[in-house]
N, C-alpha and C positions, 0 to 999 in steps of 0.2 A: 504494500500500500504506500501512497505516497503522501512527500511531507503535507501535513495540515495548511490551507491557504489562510487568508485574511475572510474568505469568503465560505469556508466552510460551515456547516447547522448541524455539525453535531451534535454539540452541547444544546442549542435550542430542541432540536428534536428530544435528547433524551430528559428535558425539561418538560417538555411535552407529554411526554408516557409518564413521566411524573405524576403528573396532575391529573392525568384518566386514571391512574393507580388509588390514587387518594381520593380521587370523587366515587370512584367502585369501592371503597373501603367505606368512605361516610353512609353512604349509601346504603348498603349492607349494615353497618350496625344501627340503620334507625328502621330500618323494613318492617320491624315486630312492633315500634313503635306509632310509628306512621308512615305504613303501605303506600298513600296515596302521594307521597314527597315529590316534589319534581326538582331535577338536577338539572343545572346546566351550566356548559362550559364557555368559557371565554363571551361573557356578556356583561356583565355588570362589573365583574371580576373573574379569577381563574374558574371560579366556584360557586358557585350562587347553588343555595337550597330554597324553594320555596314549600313552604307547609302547606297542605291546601287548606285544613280546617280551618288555620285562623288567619292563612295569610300569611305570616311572617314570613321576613328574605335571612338568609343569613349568611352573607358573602367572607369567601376566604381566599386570601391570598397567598400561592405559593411561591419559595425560591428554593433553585438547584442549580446545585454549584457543581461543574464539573470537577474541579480543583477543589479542594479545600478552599472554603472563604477566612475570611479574617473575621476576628469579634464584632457582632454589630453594636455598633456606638454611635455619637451623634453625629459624628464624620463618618461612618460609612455611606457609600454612594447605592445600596439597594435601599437601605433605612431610604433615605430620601427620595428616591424613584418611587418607594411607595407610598409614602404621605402623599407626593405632587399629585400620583395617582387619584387619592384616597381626594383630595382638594378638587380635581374636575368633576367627581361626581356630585358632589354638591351643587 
């Protein structure tokens, strides 16, 4: 195989099976609680649950790090990509 470019999506890709992994996992443990749950992906955020009985949304946000990340603190650069996030939806 050859070297990694500037343009390769791997890392997006396997950031991606991430987050199907983890919305089939939420998923799964609420089924016995509420059957009628609807999941979806990349709408409001990674993650959106909506409950049907009463409504409520409950949005989550994922990060994967190919590499090892560094501590998130107020200088890390996803901490902030996801606040800016978190501020458009308002």
């Amino acid at each position: 195989m050859g070297e990694p470019t500037s343009h390769a999506a791997a890392g997006q890709a396997l950031g991606y099976v991430h987050q199907v992994q983890w919305a089939l996992v939420e998923l799964l443990e609420r089924a016995r609680a509420s059957p009628t749950a609807v999941l979806r992906l990349e709408t409001l955020d990674d993650i959106e649950i909506v409950e049907s009985q009463d409504g409520t949304v409950e949005l989550t946000q994922l990060k994967h790090q190919v590499t090892p990340a560094t501590d998130l603190t107020e200088t890390s650069v996803d901490l902030w990509r996801s606040l800016k996030g978190a501020a458009l939806l308002e």
